[in-house]
N, CA, C and O atoms as a GROMACS GRO file, in nm:
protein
  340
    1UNK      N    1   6.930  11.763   8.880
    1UNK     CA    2   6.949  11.798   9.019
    1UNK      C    3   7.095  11.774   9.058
    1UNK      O    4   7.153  11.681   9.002
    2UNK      N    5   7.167  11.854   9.153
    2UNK     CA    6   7.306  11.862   9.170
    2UNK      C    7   7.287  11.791   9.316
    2UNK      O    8   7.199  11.829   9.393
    3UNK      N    9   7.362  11.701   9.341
    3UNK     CA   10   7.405  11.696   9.474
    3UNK      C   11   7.483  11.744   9.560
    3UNK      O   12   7.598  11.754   9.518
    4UNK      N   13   7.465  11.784   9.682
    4UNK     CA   14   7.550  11.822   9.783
    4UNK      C   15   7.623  11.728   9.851
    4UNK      O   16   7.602  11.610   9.820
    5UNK      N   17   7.730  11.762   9.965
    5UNK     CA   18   7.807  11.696  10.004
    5UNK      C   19   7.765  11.673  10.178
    5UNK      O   20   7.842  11.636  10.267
    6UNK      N   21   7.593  11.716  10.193
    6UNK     CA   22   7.564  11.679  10.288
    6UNK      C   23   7.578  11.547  10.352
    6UNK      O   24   7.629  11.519  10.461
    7UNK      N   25   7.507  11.445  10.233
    7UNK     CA   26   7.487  11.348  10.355
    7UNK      C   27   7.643  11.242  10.210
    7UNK      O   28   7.630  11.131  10.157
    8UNK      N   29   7.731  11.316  10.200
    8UNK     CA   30   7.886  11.246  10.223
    8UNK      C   31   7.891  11.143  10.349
    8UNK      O   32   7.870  11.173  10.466
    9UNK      N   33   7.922  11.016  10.297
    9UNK     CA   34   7.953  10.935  10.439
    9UNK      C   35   8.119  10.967  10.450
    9UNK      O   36   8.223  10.966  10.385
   10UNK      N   37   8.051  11.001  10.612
   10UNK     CA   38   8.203  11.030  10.710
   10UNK      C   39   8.307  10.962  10.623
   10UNK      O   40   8.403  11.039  10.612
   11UNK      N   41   8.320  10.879  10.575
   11UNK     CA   42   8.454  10.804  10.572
   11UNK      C   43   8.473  10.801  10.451
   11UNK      O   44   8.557  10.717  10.421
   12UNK      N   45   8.411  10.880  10.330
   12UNK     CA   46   8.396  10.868  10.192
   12UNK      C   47   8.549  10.886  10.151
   12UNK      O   48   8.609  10.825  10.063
   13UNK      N   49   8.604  10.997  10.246
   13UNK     CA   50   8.700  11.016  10.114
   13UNK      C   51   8.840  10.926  10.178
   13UNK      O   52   8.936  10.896  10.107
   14UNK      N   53   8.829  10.897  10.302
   14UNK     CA   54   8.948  10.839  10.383
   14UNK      C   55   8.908  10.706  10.295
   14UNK      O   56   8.997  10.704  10.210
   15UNK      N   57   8.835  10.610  10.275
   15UNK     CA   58   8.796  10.532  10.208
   15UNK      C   59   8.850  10.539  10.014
   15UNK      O   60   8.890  10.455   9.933
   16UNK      N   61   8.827  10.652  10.010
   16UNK     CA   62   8.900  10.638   9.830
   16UNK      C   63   9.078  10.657   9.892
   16UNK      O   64   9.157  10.564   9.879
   17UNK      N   65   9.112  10.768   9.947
   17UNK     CA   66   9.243  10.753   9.940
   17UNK      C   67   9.295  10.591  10.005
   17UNK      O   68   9.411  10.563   9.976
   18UNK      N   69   9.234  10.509  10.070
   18UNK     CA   70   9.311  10.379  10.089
   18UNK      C   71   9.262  10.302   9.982
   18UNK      O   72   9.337  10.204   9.978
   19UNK      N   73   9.176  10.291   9.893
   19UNK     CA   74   9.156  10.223   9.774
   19UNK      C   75   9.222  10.285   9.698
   19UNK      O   76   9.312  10.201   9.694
   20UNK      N   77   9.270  10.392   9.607
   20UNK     CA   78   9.421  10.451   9.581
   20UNK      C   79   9.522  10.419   9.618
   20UNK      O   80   9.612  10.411   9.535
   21UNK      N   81   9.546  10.392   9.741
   21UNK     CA   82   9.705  10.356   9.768
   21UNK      C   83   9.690  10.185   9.764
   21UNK      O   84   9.783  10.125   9.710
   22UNK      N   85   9.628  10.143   9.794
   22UNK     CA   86   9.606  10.012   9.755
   22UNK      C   87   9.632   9.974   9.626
   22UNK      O   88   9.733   9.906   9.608
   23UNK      N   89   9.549  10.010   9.514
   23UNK     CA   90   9.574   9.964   9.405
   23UNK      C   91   9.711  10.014   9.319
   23UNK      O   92   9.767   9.958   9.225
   24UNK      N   93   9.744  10.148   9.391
   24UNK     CA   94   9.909  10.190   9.343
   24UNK      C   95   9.988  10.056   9.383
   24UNK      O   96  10.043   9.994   9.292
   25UNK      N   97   9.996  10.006   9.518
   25UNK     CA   98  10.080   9.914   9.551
   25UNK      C   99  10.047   9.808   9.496
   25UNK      O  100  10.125   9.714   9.509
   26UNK      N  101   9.925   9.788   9.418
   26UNK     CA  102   9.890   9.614   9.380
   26UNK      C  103   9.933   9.636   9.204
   26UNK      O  104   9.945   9.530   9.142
   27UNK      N  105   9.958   9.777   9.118
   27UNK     CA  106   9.986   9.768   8.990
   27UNK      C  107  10.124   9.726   9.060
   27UNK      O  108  10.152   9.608   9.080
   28UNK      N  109  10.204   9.832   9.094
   28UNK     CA  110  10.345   9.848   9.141
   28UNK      C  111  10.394   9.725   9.148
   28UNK      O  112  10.460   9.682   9.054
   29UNK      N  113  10.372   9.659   9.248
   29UNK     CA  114  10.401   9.496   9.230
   29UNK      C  115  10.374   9.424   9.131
   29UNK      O  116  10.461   9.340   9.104
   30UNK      N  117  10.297   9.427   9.078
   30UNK     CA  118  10.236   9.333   8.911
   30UNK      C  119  10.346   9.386   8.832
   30UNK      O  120  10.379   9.319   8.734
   31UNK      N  121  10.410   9.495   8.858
   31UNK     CA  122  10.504   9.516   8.756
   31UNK      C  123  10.633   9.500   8.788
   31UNK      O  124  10.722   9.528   8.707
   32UNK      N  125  10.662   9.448   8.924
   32UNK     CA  126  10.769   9.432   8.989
   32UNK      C  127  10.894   9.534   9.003
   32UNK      O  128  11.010   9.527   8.964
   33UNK      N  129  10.814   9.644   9.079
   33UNK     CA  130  10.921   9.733   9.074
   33UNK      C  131  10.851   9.766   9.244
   33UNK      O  132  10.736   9.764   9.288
   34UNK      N  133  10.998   9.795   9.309
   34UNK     CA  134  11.004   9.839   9.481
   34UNK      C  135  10.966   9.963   9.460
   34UNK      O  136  10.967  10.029   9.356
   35UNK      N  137  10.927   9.994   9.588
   35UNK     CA  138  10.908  10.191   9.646
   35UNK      C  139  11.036  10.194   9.627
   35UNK      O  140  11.052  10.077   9.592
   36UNK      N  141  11.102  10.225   9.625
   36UNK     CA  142  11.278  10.283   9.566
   36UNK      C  143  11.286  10.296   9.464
   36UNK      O  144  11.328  10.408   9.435
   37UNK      N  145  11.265  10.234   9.381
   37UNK     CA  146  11.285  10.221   9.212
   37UNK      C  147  11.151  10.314   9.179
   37UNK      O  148  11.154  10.385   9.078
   38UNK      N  149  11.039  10.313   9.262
   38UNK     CA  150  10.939  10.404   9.222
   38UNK      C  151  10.970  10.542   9.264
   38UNK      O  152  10.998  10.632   9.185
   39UNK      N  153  10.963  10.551   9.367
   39UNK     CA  154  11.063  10.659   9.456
   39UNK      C  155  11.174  10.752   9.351
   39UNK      O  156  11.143  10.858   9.297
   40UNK      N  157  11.294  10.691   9.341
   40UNK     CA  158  11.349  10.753   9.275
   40UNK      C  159  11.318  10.763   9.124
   40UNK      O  160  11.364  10.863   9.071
   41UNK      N  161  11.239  10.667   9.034
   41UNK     CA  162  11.156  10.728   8.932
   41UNK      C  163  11.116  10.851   8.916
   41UNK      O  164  11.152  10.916   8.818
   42UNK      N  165  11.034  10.903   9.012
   42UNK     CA  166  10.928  10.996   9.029
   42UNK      C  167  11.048  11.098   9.108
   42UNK      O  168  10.967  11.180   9.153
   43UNK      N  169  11.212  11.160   9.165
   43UNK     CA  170  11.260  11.182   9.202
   43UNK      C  171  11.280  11.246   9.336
   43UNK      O  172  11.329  11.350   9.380
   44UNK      N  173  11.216  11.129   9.386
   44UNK     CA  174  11.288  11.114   9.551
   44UNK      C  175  11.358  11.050   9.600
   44UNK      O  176  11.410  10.961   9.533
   45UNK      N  177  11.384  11.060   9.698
   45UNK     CA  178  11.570  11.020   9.750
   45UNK      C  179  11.516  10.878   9.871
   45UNK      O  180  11.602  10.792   9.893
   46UNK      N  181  11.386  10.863   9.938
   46UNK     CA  182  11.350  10.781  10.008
   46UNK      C  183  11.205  10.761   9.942
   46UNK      O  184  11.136  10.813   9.855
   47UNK      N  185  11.199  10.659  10.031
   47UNK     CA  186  11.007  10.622   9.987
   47UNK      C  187  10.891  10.613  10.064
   47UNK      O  188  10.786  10.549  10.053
   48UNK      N  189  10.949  10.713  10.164
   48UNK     CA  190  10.856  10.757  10.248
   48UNK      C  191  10.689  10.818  10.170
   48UNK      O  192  10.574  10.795  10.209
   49UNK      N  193  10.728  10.883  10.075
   49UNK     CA  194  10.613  10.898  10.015
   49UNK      C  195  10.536  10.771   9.932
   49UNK      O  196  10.417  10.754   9.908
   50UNK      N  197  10.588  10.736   9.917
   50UNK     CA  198  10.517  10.591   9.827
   50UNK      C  199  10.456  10.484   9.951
   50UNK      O  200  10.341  10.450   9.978
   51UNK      N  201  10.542  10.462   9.989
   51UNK     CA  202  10.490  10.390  10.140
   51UNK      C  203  10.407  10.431  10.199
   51UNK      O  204  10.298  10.375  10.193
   52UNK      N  205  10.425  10.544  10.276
   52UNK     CA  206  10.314  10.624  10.344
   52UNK      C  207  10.170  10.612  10.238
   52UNK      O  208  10.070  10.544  10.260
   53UNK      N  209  10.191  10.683  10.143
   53UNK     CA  210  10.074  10.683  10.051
   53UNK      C  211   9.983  10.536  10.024
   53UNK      O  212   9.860  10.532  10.025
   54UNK      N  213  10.042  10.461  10.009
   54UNK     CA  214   9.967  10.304  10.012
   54UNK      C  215   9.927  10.253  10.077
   54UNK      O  216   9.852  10.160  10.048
   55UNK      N  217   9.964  10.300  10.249
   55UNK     CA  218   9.907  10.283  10.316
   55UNK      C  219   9.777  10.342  10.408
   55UNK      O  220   9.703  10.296  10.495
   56UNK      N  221   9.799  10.491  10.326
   56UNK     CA  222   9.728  10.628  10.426
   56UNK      C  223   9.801  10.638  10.571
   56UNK      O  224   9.734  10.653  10.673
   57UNK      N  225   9.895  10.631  10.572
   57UNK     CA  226   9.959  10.636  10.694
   57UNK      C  227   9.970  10.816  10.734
   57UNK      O  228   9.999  10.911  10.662
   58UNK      N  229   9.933  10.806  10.878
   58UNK     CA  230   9.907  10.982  10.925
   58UNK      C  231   9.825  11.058  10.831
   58UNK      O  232   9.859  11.173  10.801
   59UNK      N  233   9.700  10.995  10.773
   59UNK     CA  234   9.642  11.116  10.647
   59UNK      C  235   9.747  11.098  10.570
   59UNK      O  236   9.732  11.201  10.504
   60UNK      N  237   9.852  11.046  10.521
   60UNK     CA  238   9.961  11.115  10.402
   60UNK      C  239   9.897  11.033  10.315
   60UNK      O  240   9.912  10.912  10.328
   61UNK      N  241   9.801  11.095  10.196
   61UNK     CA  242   9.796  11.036  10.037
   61UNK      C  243   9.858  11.079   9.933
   61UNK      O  244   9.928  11.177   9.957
   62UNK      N  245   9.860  11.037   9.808
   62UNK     CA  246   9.842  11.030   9.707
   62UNK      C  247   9.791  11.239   9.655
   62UNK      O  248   9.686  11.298   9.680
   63UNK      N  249   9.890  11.280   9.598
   63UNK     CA  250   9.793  11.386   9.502
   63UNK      C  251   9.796  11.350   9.374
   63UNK      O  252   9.869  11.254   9.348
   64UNK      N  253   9.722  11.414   9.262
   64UNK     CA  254   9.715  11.427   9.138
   64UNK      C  255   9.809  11.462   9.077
   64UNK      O  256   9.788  11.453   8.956
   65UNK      N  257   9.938  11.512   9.107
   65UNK     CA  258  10.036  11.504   9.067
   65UNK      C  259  10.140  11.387   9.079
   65UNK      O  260  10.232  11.360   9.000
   66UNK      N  261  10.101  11.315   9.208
   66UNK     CA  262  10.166  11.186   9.230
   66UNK      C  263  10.134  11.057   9.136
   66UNK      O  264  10.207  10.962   9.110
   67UNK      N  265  10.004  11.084   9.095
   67UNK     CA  266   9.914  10.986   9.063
   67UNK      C  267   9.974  10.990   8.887
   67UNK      O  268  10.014  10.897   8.818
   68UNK      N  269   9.962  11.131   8.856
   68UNK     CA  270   9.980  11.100   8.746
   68UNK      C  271  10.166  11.072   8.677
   68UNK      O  272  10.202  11.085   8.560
   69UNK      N  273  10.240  11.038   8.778
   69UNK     CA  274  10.340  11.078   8.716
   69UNK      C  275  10.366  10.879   8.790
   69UNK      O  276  10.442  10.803   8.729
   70UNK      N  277  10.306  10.841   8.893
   70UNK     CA  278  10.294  10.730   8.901
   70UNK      C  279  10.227  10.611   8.776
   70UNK      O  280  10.259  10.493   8.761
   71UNK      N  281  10.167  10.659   8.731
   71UNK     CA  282  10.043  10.625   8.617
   71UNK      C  283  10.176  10.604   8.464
   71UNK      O  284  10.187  10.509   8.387
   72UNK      N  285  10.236  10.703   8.469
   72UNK     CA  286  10.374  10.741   8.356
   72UNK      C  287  10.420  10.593   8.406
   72UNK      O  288  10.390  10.484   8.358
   73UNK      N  289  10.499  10.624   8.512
   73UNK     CA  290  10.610  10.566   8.532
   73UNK      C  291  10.567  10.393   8.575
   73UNK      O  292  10.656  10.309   8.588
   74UNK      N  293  10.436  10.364   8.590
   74UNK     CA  294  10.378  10.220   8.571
   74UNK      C  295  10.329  10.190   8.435
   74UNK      O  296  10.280  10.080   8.411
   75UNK      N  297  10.340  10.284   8.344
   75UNK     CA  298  10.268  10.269   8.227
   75UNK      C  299  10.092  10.209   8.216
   75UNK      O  300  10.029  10.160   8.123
   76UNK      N  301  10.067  10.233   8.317
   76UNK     CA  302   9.935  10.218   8.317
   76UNK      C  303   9.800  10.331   8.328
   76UNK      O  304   9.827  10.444   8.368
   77UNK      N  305   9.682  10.304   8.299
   77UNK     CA  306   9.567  10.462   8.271
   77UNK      C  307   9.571  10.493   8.434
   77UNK      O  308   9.599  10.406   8.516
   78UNK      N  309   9.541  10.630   8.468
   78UNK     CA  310   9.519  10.655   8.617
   78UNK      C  311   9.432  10.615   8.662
   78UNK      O  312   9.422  10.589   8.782
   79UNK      N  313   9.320  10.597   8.552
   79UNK     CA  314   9.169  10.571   8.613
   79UNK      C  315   9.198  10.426   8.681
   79UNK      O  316   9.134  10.402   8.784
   80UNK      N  317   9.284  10.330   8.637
   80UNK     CA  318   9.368  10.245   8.740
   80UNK      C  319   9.368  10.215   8.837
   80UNK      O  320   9.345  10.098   8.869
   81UNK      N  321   9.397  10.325   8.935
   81UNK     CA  322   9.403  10.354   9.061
   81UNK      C  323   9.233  10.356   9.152
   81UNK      O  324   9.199  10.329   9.267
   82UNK      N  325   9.176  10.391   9.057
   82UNK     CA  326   9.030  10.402   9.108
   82UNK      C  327   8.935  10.360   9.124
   82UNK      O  328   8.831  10.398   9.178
   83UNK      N  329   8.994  10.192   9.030
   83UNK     CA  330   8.902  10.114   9.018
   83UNK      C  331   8.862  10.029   9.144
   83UNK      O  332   8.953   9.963   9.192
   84UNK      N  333   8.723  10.019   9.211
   84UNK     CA  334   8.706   9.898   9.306
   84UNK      C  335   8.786   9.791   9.286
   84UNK      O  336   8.817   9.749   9.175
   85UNK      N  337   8.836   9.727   9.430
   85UNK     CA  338   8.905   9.592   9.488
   85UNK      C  339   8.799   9.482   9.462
   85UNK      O  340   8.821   9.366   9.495
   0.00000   0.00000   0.00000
């Protein structure tokens, strides 16, 4: 049997993207590297995206392209990011 995305709780997915940006910011630190040094890793000029993203600030998350090039540049698996706090 397939499930639908009826009875999705309201807050399912606002709920994974802040457990995502959470655990980005809790490897990130274990490895001791700033949103800047991640930031310009991943080649941006500020860290508005890294910041924003860890926090879910305005809806701004995390995509699958962020994730995985974050995942590179922490040297750690993506599935990482996904694991329960």
């Amino acid at each position: 049997m397939i499930k639908d995305c009826e009875n999705l709780p309201d807050n399912y997915i606002e709920n994974m993207h802040k457990l995502v940006g959470t655990n980005v910011k809790r490897l990130r630190e274990e490895k001791n590297i700033s949103q800047l040094k991640l930031s310009q890793a991943m080649g941006y000029k500020s860290v508005s995206t890294i910041s924003c993203g860890e926090i879910y600030l305005n809806n701004i998350h995390f995509n699958i392209e962020h994730l995985a090039k974050i995942a590179y540049i922490l040297d750690v698996d993506i599935c990482e990011f996904f694991k329960p706090i």
